[in-house]
C-alpha positions in Angstrom: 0.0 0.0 0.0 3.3 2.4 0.6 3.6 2.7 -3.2 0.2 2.7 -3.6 0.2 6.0 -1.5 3.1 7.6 -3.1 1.8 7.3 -6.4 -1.3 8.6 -5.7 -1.8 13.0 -6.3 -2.5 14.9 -3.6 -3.4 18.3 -2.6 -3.0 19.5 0.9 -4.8 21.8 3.0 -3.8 21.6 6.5 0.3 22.7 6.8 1.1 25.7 9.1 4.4 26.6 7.5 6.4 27.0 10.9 5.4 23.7 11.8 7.3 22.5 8.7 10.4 24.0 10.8 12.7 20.6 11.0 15.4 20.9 14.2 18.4 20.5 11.8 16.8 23.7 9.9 16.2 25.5 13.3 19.4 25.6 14.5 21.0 26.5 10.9 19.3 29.7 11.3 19.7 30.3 14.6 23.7 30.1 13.7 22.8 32.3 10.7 21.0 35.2 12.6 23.0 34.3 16.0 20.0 33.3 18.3 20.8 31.0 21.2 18.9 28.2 21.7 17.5 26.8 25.0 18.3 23.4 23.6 21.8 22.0 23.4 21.4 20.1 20.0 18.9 18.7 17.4 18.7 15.6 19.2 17.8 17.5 22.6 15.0 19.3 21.0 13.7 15.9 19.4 13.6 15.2 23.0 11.5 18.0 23.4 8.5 16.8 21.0 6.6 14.3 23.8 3.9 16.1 24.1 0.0 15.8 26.5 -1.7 18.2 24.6 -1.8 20.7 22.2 -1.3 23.8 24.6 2.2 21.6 25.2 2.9 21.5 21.8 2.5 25.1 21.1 5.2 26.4 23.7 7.7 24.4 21.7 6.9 25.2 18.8 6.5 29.4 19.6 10.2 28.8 20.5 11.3 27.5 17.5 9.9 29.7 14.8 12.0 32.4 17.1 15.0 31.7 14.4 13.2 33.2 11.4 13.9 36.7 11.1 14.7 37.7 7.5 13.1 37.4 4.7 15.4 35.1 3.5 14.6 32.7 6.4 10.9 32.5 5.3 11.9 31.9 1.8 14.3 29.0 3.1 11.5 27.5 5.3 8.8 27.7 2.4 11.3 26.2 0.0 12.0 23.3 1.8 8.8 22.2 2.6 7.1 22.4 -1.3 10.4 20.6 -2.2 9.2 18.0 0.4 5.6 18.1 -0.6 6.9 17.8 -4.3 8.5 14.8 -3.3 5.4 12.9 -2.1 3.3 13.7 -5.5 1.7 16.9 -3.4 0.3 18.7 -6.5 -1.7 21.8 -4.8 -0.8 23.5 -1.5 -2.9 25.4 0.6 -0.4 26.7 3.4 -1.2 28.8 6.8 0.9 31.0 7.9 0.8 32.6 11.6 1.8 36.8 11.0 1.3 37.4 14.4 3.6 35.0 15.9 6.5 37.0 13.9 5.4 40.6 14.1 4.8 40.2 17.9 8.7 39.3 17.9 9.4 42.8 15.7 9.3 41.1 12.1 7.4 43.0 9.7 4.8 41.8 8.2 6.0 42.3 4.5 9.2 40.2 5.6 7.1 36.9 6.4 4.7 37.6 3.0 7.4 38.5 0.5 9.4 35.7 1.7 7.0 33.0 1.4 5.8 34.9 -2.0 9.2 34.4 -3.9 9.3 30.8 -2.8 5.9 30.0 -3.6 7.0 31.5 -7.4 10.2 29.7 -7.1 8.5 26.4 -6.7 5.9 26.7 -9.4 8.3 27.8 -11.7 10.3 24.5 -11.5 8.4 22.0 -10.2 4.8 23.0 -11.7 3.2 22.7 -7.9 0.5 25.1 -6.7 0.2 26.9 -3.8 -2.4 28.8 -2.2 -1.6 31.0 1.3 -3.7 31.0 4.3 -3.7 33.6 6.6 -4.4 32.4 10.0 -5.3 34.8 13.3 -3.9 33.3 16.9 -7.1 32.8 18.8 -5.5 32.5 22.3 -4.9 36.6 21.5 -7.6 39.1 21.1 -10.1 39.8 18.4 -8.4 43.6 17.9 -5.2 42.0 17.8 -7.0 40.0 14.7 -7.8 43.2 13.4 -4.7 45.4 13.5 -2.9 41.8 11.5 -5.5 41.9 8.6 -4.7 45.8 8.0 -1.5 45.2 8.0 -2.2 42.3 5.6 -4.8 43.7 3.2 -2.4 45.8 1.1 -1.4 41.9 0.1 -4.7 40.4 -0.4 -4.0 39.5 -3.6 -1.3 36.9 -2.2 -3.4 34.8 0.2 -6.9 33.3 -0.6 -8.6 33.1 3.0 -8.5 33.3 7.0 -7.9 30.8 9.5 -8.5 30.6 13.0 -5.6 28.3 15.1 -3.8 28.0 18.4 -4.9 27.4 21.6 -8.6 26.2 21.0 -10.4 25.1 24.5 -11.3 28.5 26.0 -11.3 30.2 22.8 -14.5 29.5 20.7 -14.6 30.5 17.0 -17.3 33.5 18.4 -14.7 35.2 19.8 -13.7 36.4 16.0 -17.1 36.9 14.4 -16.3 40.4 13.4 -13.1 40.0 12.3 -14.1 37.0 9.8 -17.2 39.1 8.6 -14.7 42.1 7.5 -12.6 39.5 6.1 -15.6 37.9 4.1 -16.5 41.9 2.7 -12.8 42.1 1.6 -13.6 39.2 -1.0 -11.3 36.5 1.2 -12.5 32.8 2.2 -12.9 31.2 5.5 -11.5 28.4 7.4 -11.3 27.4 11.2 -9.5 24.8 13.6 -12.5 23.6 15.3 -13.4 20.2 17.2 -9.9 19.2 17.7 -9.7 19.5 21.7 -13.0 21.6 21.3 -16.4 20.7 21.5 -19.1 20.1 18.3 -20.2 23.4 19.2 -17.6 25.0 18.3 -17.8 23.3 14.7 -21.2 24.7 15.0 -19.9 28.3 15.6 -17.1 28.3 12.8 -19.7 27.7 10.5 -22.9 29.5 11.6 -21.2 32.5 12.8 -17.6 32.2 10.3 -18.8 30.3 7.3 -15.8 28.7 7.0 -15.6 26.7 3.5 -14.3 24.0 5.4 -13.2 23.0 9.3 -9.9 22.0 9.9 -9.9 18.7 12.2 -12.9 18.5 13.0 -12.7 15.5 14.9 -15.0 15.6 17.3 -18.0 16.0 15.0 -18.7 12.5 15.6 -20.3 13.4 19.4 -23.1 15.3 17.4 -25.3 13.1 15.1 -27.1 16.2 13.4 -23.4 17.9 13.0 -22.5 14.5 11.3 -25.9 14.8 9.0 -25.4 18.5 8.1 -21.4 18.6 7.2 -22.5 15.7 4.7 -25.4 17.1 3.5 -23.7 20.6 3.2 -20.8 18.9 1.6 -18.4 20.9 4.5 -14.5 19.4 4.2 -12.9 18.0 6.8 -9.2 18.7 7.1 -7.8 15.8 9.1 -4.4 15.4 10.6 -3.5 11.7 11.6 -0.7 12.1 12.9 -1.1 15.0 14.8 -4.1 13.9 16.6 -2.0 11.1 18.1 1.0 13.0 19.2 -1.4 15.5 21.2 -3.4 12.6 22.5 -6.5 13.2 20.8 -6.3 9.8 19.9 -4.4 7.7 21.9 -3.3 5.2 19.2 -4.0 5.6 15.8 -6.0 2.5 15.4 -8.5 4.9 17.9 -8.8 7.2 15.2 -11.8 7.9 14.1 -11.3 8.5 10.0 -12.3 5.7 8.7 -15.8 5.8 10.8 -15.6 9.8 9.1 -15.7 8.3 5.4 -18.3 6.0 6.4 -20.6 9.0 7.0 -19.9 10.3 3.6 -18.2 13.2 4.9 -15.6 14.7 2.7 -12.5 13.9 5.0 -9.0 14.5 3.4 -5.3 13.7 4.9 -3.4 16.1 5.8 0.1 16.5 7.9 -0.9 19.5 10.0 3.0 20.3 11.8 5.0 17.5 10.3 8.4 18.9 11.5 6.8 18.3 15.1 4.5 15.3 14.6 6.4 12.9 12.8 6.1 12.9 9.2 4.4 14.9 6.2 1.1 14.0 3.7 2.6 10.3 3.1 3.3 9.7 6.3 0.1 10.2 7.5 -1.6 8.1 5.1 0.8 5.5 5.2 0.2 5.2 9.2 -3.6 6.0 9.1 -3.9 3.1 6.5 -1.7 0.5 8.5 -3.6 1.5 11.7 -7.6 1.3 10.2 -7.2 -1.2 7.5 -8.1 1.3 4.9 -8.3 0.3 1.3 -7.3 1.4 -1.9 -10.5 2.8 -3.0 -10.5 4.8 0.7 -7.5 6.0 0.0 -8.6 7.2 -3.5 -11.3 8.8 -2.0 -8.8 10.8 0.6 -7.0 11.6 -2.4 -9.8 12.6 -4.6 -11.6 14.7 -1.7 -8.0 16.5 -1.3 -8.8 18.6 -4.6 -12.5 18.6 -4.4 -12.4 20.4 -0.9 -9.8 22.6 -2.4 -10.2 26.8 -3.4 -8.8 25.9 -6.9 -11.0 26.8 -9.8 -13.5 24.0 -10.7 -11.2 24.0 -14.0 -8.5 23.2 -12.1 -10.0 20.7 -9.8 -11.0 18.7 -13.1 -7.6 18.8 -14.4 -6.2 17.1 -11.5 -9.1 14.7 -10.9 -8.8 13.5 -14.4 -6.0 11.7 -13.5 -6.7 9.6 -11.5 -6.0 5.7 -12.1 -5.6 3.1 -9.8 -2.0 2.9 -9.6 -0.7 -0.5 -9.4 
């Protein structure tokens, strides 16, 4: 089933480009912009990634995206990971992106967007793959704090597609942003939101009632609802799932708990995705690879992950065509 997998085209819509920071690329730029770390070596801060939770996570990970400062260093970080996603037949990208984490460290905004601009060019220019940016507002900060980002961010509009909601989720329902997301709807941009990871159904409820996101990203927990589970099929809402990610924050405790296979059961339109791979243990093959192993899927699942990866996409329905015409069963 491994080559199976690797054969098969992909898009993916649930990457947060700092969580695509590896160790061995942290600490090159922490030797480039002379930043000491709190860890000794990249095998210490492998150490580091045990997390309980996803609040445990997230102080890790604030530390390590300290290192990018430039614009070259977001360039760098962007390049490597479509030159990974290239790698495992990843054909579309749609790619968060937290502003606020850099600019509350002094880095302009224009530094983060130009830099993952040029690599975004760079990368379709050689290797044909598209990209789409994401701009995502930290919910454990305030909805102003929201607001002053997407002015800074507007003059840019052109080079990101829609707005996300991540972070810290319990405590922080997707109310807390309504008006932020409905001037972000009147500037033209699409919605998304983390919801039902650690967070209730209601808060899947919320992101779509009161943000119309396009789609929910995890979403897990939409299984506790029945009529939740009812209207995201009948609504045709995406599901981004992250496999591995649920696991290493324990909202599965194994993977064979996880619940995707019972998702594509309900007709949902579930796809794969890899979520903080740097951090959680491998990128979009990866998580298929252990997700199938783990539920027993089969290959017509998997096509269905695959296919759902471009139909829940923001590409054009031209483009979405184009890359579900080719679609064989590879052997």
């Amino acid at each position: 089933m491994k080559g199976f997998i690797e054969k098969l085209p992909k898009a993916e819509l649930h990457i947060h480009i700092e969580g695509s920071l590896e160790p061995e690329q942290i600490f090159a730029l922490a030797k480039r912009n002379q930043i000491k770390l709190k860890h000794a070596s990249v095998a210490v801060l492998r150490r580091a990634y045990e997390f309980t939770n996803l609040q445990s996570f997230l102080d890790v990970y604030y530390e390590g995206m300290s290192v990018l400062q430039t614009e070259q260093d977001f360039y760098d970080l962007m390049t490597a990971y479509l030159k990974k996603a290239h790698s495992q037949n990843v054909r579309h990208a749609e790619i968060f992106f937290d502003p606020q984490a850099h600019t509350s460290r002094g880095v302009a905004f224009e530094t983060v967007i130009h830099g993952l601009r040029r690599a975004q060019e760079d990368a379709e220019s050689k290797s044909g793959i598209s990209t789409r940016l994401i701009l995502c507002f930290l919910r454990h900060l305030s909805q102003d704090d929201a607001l002053k980002t997407l002015e800074e961010a507007l003059p840019f509009k052109k080079w990101f597609v829609a707005v996300g909601l991540d972070s810290s989720e319990v405590g922080h329902p997707p109310s807390k942003f309504t008006k932020i997301f409905s001037l972000a709807r009147s500037e033209g941009l699409l919605t998304v939101a983390h919801a039902g990871e650690e967070g209730p159904p209601e808060y899947i409820w919320e992101a779509i009632e009161q943000l119309h996101a396009s789609r929910i990203d995890h979403g897990v927990r939409c299984l506790e609802d029945p009529a939740l589970i009812r209207y995201l099929a009948e609504k045709h809402i995406p599901l981004t799932v992250c496999p591995l990610s649920n696991v290493r924050l324990r909202v599965f405790n194994e993977m064979k708990d996880h619940t995707l296979k019972r998702l594509l059961d309900y007709g949902l339109c579930v796809t794969v995705n890899s979520d903080d791979p740097a951090y959680f243990g491998g990128y979009i093959n990866e998580n298929f690879v252990a997700a199938q192993k783990a539920l027993g899927l089969k290959k017509d699942n998997l096509l269905t992950l695959a296919q759902n990866s471009f139909k829940a996409s923001f590409l054009s329905e031209k483009d979405k065509s184009r890359h579900l015409s080719e679609f064989t069963v590879p052997g």
